[in-house]
C-alpha positions in Angstrom: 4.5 -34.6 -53.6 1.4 -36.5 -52.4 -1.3 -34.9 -50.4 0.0 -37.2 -47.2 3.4 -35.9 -47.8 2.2 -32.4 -47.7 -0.2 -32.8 -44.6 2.9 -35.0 -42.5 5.1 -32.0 -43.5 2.9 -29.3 -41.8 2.6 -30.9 -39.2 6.0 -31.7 -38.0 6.5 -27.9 -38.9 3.4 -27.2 -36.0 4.9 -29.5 -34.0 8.3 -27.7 -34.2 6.9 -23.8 -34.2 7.4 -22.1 -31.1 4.7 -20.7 -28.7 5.5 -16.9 -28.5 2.5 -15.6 -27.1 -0.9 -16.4 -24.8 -3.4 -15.1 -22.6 -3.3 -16.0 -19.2 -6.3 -18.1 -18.3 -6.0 -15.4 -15.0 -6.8 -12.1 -17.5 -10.5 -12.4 -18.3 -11.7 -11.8 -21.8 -13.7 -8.8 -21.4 -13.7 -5.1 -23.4 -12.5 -2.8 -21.4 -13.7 0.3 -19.8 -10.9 2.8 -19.1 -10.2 5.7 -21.0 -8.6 5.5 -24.8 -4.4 4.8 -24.1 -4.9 4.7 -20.1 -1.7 2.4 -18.8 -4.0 0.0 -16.4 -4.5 -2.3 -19.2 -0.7 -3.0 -19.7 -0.2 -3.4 -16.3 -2.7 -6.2 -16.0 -1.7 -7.7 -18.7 1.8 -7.8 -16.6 0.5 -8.8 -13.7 -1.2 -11.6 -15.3 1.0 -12.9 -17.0 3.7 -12.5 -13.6 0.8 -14.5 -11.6 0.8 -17.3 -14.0 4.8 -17.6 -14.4 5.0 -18.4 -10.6 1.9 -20.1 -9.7 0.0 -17.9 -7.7 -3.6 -17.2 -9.1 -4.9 -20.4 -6.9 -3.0 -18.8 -3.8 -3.4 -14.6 -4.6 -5.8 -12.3 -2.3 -5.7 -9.0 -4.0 -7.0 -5.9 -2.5 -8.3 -2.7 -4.7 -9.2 0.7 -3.1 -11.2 3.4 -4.6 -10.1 5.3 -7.7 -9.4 4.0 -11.5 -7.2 0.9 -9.7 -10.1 -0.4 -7.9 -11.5 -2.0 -11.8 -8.8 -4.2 -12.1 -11.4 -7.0 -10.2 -13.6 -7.0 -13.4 -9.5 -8.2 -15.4 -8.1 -10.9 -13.1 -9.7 -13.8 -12.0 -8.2 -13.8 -8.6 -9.7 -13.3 -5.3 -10.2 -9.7 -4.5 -11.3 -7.2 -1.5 -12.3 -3.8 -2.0 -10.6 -1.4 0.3 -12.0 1.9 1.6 -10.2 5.0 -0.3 -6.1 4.2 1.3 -6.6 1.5 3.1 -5.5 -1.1 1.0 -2.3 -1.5 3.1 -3.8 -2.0 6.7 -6.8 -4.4 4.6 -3.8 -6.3 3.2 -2.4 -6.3 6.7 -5.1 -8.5 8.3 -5.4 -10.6 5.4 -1.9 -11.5 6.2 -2.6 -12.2 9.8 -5.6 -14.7 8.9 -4.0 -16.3 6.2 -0.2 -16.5 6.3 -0.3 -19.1 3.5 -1.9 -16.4 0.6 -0.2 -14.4 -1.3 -1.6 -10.8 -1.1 -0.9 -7.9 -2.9 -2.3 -4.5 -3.2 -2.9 -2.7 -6.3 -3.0 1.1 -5.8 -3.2 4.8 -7.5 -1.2 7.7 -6.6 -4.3 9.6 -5.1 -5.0 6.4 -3.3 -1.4 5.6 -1.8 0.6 8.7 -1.6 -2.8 11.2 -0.2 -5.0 9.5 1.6 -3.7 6.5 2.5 0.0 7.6 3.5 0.0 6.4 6.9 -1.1 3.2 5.8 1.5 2.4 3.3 4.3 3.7 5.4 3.2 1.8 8.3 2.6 -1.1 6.5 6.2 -0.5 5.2 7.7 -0.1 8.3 6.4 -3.2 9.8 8.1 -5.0 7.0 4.6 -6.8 6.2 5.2 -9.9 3.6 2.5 -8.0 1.1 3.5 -6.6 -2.6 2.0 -3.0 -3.7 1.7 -2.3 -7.3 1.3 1.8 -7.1 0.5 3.2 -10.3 1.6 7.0 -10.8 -0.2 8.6 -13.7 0.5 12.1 -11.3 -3.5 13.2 -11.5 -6.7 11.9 -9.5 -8.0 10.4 -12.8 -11.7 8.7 -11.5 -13.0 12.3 -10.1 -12.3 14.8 -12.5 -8.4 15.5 -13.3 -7.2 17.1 -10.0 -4.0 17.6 -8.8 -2.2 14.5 -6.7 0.5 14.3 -4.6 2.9 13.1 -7.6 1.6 16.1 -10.1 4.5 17.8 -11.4 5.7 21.3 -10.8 4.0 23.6 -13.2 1.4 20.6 -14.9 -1.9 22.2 -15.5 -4.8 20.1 -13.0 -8.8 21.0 -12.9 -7.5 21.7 -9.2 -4.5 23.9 -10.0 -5.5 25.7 -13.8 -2.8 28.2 -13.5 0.0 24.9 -13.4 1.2 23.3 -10.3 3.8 26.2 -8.1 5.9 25.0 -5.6 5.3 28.0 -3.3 1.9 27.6 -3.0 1.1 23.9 -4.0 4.4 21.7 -2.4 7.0 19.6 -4.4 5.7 16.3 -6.0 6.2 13.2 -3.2 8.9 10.8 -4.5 7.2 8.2 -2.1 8.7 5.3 -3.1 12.0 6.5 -2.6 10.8 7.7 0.4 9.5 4.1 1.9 12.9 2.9 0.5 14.5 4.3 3.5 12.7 2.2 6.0 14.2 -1.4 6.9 10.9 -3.2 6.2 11.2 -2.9 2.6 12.9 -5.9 1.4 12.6 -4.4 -2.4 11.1 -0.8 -4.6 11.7 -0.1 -7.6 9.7 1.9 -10.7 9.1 1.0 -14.1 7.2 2.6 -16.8 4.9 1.3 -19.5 5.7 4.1 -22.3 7.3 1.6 -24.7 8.2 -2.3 -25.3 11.5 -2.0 -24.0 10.0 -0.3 -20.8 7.3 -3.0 -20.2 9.7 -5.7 -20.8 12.1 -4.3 -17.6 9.0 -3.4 -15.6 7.4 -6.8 -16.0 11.4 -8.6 -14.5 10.1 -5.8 -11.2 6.5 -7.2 -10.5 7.7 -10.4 -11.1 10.8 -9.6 -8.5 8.4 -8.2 -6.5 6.3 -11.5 -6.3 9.3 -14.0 -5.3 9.9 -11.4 -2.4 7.0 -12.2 -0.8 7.1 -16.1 -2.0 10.8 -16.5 -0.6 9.8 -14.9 2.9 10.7 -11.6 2.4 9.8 -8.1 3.5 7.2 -5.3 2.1 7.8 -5.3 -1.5 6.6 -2.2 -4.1 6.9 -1.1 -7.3 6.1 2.1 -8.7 4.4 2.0 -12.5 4.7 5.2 -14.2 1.8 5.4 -16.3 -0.4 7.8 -18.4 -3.5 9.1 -18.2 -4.5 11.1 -21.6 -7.8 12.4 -20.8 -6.8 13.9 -17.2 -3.2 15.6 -18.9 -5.5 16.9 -21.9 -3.2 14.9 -24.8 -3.4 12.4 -27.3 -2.2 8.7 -26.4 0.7 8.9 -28.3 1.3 12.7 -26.4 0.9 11.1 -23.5 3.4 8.8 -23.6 6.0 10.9 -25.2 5.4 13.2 -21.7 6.1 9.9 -20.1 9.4 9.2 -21.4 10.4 13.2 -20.7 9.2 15.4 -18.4 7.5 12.2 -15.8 10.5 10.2 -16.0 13.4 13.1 -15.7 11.1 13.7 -12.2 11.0 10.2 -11.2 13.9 8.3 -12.0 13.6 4.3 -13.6 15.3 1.9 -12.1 15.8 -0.6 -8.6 15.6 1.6 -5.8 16.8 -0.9 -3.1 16.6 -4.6 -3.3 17.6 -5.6 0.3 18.1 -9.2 -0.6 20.5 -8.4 -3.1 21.9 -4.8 -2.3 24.4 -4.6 -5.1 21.8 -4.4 -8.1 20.0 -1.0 -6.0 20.7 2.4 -6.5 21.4 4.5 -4.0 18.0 6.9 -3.1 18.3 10.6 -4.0 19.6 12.6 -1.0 18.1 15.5 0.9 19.5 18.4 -0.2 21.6 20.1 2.4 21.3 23.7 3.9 24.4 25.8 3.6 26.0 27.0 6.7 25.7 30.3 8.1 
């Protein structure tokens, strides 16, 4: 075989191989910052990679509040506004008024969404605002020191509960989502988790779900990310993740809470348990 031959061969075989993989021009080529194992890369990576599939980097405002969620500016080359700590919702809110045309989305923490800034997002919920929230629960304040959250499960050990999180003293963890779910202004909420391949690949169909919601004239729009945070639960990554695929998700449930535009794919939220009769 001539040397021709050979080079007109390799290249019909380029010319044939398929394109499996590569970086959205939108995820900026940077090293990153957060912790060794920490979930927020994964999760831009998704949201990248969901942003290019339909279009919208030109057309995306993106708001960040305080706490590890508010980096994600320095990773996606898309507009952003920083929010005050929970306020991302109501921020969204009057970027939605001024520009009807963008597509906005919110990118929050569990500290950030389900403490401080619960009246926002329920509101914002409630009024059915055309925004999508990506809320990642890694159930610890993770920027300030490893506290307790909202979403910290019963007996997990916190900087701000040592002895393990008790129910008598402390509260039950906040299902939120499930909890926004409930009001008619949610078109769609759901949770994912990114503690293995198969995981990612069903949480990346939710963003991605989430995103035509708000494209196709729909309502508010959330998804829950279950996510780790090694340093702040005191493990390994590889720990950390096994606790996510246990304990984390055994308390929060995967899956499509409600998906108003197509109700038969949802699952029912958990009920309120009842108080027996005298």
């Amino acid at each position: 075989m001539t040397l021709d031959a050979r080079s007109s061969g390799a290249l019909r075989g380029a010319a044939a191989a398929r394109l499996v993989y590569r970086k959205p021009d939108v995820l900026v080529d940077r090293a990153t910052h957060y912790c060794p194992g920490c979930g927020h890369g994964v999760i831009h990576r998704l949201l990248a990679e969901v942003l290019t599939d339909l279009d919208l980097p030109a057309h995306t405002i993106a708001v960040a509040p305080v706490g590890c969620a508010v980096f994600i500016y320095d990773y996606l080359d898309v507009d952003f506004v920083e929010a005050p700590h929970g306020r991302a919702p109501a921020v969204a809110t009057g970027i939605r008024r001024l520009r009807p045309e963008a597509f906005v989305l919110t990118y929050q923490g569990d500290g950030d969404l389900a403490a401080i800034g619960t009246a926002e997002i329920v509101h914002a919920a409630a009024r059915g605002e055309r925004i999508t929230a990506i809320f990642v629960n890694n159930g610890i304040y993770g920027m300030t020191g490893g506290q307790m959250a909202p979403t910290t499960l019963l007996g997990q050990r916190t900087t701000s509960s040592p002895s393990g999180r008790d129910a008598g003293l402390m509260g039950y963890p906040i299902r939120i989502t499930e909890m926004l779910a409930q009001l008619p202004g949610v078109t769609y909420a759901a949770r994912g988790s990114v503690a293995d391949a198969g995981s990612i690949g069903r949480l990346k169909a939710m963003i991605a779900r989430a995103c035509r919601v708000q494209i196709e004239g729909g309502g508010f729009a959330i998804v829950e990310v279950l996510s780790n945070c090694p340093v702040g639960w005191g493990m390994t990554p590889q720990e950390s993740l096994e606790h996510l695929k246990g304990p984390v998700v055994e308390a929060y449930p995967l899956g499509v809470i409600v998906d108003r535009s197509a109700p038969s794919t949802a699952r029912p939220a958990a009920a309120a348990p009842t108080k027996p009769e005298a």
